[in-house]
N, C-alpha and C positions, 0 to 999 in steps of 0.2 A: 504493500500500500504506500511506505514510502519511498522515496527516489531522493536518494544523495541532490542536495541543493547544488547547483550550476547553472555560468551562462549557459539562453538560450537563444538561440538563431532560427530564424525563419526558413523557408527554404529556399530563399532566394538570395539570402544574408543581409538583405537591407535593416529587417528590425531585428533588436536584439533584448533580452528583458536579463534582467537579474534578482530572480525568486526569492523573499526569503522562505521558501518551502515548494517541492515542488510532491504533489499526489497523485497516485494511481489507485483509486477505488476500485472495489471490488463488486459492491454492493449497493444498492440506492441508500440504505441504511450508513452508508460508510462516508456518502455524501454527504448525508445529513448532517452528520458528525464534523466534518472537515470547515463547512461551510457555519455551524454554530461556533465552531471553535474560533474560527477566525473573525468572525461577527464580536465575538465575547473580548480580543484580543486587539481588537480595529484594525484587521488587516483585508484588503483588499483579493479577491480571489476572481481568477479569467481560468477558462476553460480553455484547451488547445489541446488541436489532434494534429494532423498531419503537418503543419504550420504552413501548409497554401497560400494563405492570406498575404497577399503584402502588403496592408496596410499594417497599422501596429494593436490591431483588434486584441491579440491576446500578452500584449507588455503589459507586465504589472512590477511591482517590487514587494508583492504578496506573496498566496500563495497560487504556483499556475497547477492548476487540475488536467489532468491526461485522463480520458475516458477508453482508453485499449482494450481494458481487463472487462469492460461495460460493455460488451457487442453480444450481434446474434439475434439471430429470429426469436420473437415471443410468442407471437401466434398468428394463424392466417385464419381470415374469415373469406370463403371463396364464395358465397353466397353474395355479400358485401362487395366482393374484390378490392377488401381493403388487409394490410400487411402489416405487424406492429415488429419492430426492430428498439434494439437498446440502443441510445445515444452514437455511442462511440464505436457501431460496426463501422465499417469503413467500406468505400463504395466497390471496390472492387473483391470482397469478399459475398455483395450483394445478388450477382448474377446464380451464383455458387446455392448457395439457400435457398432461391428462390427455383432453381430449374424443376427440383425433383416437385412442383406444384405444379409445372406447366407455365408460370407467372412472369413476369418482369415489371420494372419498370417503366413508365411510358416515355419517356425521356431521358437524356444523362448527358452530361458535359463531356468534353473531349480528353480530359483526363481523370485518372478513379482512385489514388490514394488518399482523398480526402475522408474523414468520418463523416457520417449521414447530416450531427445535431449541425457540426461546421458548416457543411454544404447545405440546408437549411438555412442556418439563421445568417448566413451574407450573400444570400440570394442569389444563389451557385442557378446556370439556365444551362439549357442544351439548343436544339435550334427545329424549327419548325412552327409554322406560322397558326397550326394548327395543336400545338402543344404549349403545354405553360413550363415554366421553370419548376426547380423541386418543390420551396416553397406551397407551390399554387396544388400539390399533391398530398398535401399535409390534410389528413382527419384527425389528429388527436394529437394532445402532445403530455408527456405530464415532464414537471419541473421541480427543482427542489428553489426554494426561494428562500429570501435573505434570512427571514429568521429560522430556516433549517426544516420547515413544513414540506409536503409532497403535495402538489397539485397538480389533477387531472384533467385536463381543459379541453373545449371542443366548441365548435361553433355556437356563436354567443354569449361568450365570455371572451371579457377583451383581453384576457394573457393570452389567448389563443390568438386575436384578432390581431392584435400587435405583437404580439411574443414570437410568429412562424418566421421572419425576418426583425430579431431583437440585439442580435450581434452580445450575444450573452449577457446584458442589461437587466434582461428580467427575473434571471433567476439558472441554475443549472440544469441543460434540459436531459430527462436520462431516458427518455423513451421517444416515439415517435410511430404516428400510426399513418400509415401510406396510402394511397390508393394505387392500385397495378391495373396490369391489365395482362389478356392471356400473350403467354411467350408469341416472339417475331422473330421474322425471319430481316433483314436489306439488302435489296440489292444497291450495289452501291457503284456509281462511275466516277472516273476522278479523270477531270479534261483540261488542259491548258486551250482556256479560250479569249478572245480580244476583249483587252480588259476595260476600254471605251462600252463597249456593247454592253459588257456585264455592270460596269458604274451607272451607265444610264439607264438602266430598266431593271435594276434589283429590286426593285419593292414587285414588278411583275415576275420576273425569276424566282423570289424566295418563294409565290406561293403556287409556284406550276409542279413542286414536285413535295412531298411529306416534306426531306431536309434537306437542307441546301446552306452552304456554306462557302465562303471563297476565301484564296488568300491571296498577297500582291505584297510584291519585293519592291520597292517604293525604286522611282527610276529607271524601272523595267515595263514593258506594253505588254503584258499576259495578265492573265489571271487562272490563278489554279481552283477550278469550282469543283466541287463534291458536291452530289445528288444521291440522295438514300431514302430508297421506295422501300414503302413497308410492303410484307404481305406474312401470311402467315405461318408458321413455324413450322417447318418440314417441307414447305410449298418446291416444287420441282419445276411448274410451268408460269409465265407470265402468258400468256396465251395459245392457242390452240396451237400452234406450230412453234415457238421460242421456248427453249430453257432457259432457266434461271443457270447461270456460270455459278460453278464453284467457288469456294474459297481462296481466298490467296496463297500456292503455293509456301510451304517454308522456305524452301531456299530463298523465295521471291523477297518475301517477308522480311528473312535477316538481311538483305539486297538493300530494300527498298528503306523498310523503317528504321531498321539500326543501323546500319552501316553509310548511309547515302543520308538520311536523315537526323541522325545523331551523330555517330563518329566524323563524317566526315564535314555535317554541315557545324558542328562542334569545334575542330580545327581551322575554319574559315573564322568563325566568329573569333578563335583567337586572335586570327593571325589578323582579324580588322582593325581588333582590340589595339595591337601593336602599331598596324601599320593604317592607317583611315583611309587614307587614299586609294587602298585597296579595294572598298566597299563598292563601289560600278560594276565593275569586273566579276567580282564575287556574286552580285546580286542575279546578274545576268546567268552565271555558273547556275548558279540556285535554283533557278527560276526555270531551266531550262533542264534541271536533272530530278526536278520532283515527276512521282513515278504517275503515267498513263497508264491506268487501269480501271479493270471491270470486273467484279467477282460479288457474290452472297457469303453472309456468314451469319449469324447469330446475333440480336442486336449489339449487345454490347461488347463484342469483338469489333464492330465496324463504327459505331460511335466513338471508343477512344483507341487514343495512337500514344505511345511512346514518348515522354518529352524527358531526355535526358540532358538537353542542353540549360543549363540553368537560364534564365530570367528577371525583370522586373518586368509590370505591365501595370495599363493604365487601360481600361474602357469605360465605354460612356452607352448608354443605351436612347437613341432619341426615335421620333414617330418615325414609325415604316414610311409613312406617306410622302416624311421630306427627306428620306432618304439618300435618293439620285444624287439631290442639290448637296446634301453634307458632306457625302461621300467626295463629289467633287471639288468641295470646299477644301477637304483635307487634302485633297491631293494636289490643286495649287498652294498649298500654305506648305506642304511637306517641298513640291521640286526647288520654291521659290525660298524655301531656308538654307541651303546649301550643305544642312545637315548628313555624315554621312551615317542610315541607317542602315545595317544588315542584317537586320531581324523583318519577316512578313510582316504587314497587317492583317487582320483576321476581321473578316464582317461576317455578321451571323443575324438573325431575326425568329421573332419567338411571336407566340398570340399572347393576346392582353389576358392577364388576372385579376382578381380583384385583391391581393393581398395589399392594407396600407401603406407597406415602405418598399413594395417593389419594384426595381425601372421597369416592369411592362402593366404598371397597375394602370388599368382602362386605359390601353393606346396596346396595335399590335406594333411593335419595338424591331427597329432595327441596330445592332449591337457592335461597334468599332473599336477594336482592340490594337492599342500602339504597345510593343515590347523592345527591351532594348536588354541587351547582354548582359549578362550580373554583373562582368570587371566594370563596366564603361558605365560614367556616370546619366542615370535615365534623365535628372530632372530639367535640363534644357529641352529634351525632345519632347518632353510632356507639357511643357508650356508653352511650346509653339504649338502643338496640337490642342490642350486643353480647351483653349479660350475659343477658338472652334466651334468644339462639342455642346458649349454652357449656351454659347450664343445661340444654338439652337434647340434649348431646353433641355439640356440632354441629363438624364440620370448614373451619378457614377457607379457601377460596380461598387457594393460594401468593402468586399474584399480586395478590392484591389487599389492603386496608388489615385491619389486625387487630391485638392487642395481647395475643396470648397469646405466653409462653416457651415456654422449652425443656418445660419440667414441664408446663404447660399441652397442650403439643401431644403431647406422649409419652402424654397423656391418653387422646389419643381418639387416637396412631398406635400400635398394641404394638409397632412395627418402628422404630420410630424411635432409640433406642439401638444398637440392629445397623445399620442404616445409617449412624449417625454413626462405630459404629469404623470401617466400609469407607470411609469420608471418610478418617479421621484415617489408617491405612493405605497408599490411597493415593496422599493428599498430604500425605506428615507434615512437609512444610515450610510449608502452607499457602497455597501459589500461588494458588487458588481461592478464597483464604475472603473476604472482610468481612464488616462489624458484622452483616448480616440471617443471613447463614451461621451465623455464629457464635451468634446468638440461637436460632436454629432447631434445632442441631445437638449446644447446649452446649458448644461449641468453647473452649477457654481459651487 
């Protein structure tokens, strides 16, 4: 249960916290415990799994809670097609649990070492304009809250209504109840196509196929689109004369994702690190060796991919509808900065939810991801991007890097005052808070 105190580092290395205690519960009863104690003691307590986040969601100089020992399936209701999991499973141990039901997921982000509560509560999406992010999949949740109590919440109750996107604020969450749906199959294509055509009519692209996804080496005329048709689980025909293509070879696989996409595009981003001038060149390399292909698998084999190359990222989520126009915003603001980027952008779009603090609450959402190498300092390239995204209302990723306030985010959340008093409320001791809470929430 306890864990020798140490710095802790992000996965990206940008944040760093220094615990005084750092805990691995076993038990919800164990939570209780942890979080009375430090309540009794005024110390401060943030939850962290995988440390994804780059913002500094889970710095404290408390105690930082690991929910690992906390995973796994609790029960399924298939009548319902609802899925209850403990906090701290973590997402890619989720396909695993759920096969022998037939079940999955209806969505998932393109990568899965995250835990469920994390990928939850900073409004972790996947892409399909017909799907919501995880959050908007939540039936139930139960949390352990500041004075060390267990609540079980569910629509119409506002820890539910503001707690599914709470960024550990409201309490520690050790359960969480899902909605699935029966196991899929996608088939999936991945094409380098004219990245003019795809800029201007993405908001009509993202919704001609279930997911759709693109990415662009800034400097470079392609765009690498992925398309991922659902159908159902075992399916062999898309229609009376086509088969549905296999899976992606291994060999292709270790080819394509690890060695062509990690290793190799890994030492380019060093050697950009080193040398800047290099990044044209490079982009164009990149751009130009990401793999053409078409195969079926299993949803969540073709949903996420591989990211060993470390990171910082910045996205912004603004309306589908003005899309086009953003998109090509960013890309005169990116040629016209002289910046050299060697990392893609990433556009993606989701359907509107109604969760309070979500970027696709009531608008379907188009989602612009800027990333820049862990060595090389991100925060220039994100301030020539940011001011961009705000100008067009755009909502930032919880989890990820941004530099709007309280007033900035109250902007574009109208809910965001009503869930800070249910914060302050309550934990009017502020068990939960630090600095990013605080920023977020206007917390004094």
């Amino acid at each position: 249960m306890t864990v020798r105190p140490a710095t802790w580092h992000n996965w990206s290395g940008a944040q760093t916290a220094h615990p005084v205690a750092r805990r691995q519960p076993r038990t919800v009863a164990q939570v209780q415990e942890i979080v009375r104690r430090a309540a009794e003691k005024e110390r401060h307590v943030r939850t962290v799994g995988a440390g994804h986040s780059f913002t500094p969601a889970a710095v404290t100089d408390g105690v930082l809670l690991n929910l690992d020992h906390l995973s796994g399936l609790v029960s399924v209701d298939r009548a319902a097609m609802e899925v209850t999991f403990l906090a701290g499973t973590r997402l890619h141990d989720i396909p695993g649990l759920l096969a022998p039901h037939g079940l999955a997921l209806a969505n998932q982000g393109d990568v899965d070492p995250q835990s469920l509560a994390g990928a939850v509560s900073t409004g972790t999406h996947g892409t399909g304009t017909g799907f919501t992010g995880f959050a908007g999949m939540v039936r139930g949740m139960q949390l352990v809250t500041a004075d060390g109590s267990v609540r079980d919440v569910g629509p119409g109750d506002p820890l539910f209504r503001y707690g599914r996107i709470g960024l550990g604020a409201f309490g520690v969450v050790t359960a969480l109840t899902m909605s699935v749906v029966d196991a899929f199959t996608l088939h999936a294509v991945e094409r380098a196509e004219p990245l003019d055509t795809v800029l201007g009519s993405w908001p009509e692209l993202s919704r001609e196929t279930d997911h759709v996804e693109f990415y662009w080496f800034p400097g470079t005329r392609v765009a690498h689109v992925k398309r991922n048709t659902r159908y159902p689980a075992g399916a062999v025909r898309t229609d009376d004369t086509a088969a549905l293509p296999g899976p992606v070879p291994r060999w292709r696989a270790l080819i394509d994702d690890e060695l062509v996409n990690n290793v190799l595009f890994g030492g380019l981003c060093a050697a950009m690190h080193v040398v800047p001038s290099l990044t044209p060149t490079v982009n164009r390399i990149s751009a130009a060796a990401l793999a053409q292909r078409e195969y079926s698998a299993p949803a969540h084999d073709v949903f996420v991919s591989p990211r060993r190359v470390r990171f910082n990222e910045m996205e912004y989520s603004v309306p589908l509808s003005d899309a086009a126009e953003v998109l090509a915003e960013v890309r005169r603001t990116l040629d016209s900065s002289g910046l050299p980027v060697g990392f893609p952008l990433e556009v993606r779009a989701t359907g509107a939810d109604d969760v309070p603090l979500s970027t696709a609450r009531g608008r379907d959402s188009c989602y612009i991801a800027v990333h820049r190498y862990h060595r090389d300092d991100y925060r220039e390239l994100f301030a020539v991007v940011e001011p961009v995204l705000v100008a067009a209302g755009g909502r930032p990723h919880w989890g990820k890097h941004h530099t709007l306030d309280h007033d900035g985010l109250a902007a574009v959340h109208e809910e965001l005052d009503a869930a800070g008093q249910l914060r302050a409320a309550t934990d009017p001791d502020g068990v939960f808070r630090n600095p990013y809470v605080d920023r977020v929430f206007g917390t004094v």
